[in-house]
C-alpha positions, 0 to 999 in steps of 0.5 A: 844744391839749388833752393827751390823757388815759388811762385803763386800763378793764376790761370798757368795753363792759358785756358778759358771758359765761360765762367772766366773763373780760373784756379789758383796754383803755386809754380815750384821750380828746381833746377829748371824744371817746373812742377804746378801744384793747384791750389785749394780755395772757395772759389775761382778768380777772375783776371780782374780779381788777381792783382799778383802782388805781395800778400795781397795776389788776390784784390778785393774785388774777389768777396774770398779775397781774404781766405785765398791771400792767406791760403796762398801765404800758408802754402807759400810758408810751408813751401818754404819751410820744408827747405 
């Protein structure tokens, strides 16, 4: 059996808005087959605001920064620990 694979994604679905604020979701794929789960955070990101790198997706721009960088990292862990 294949492992699944995570991916944190900002702005999945391509859309806009007024705001340019867009949520956080994490891509789980398995077997080819993608599944988007949103993410909880205080708030939205702009694309300036999301740098998409390790532990450090959303840069400091962003006042939450911090709180999304470790709610996107405890996710991630749990993801991966249920394997």
């Amino acid at each position: 059996m294949k492992m699944p694979t995570y991916t944190p994604l900002w702005n999945w679905r391509k859309r806009t808005n007024k705001t340019s604020r867009y949520p956080i979701c994490i891509r789980i794929t398995l077997n080819r087959e993608s599944v988007y789960h949103t993410i909880p955070v205080p708030m939205r990101v702009r694309k300036d605001e999301w740098s998409n790198k390790q532990n450090t997706w959303v840069n400091n721009k962003n006042p939450y920064s911090h709180e999304i960088n470790h709610t996107i990292k405890e996710t991630l862990d749990i993801l991966k620990n249920l394997n």
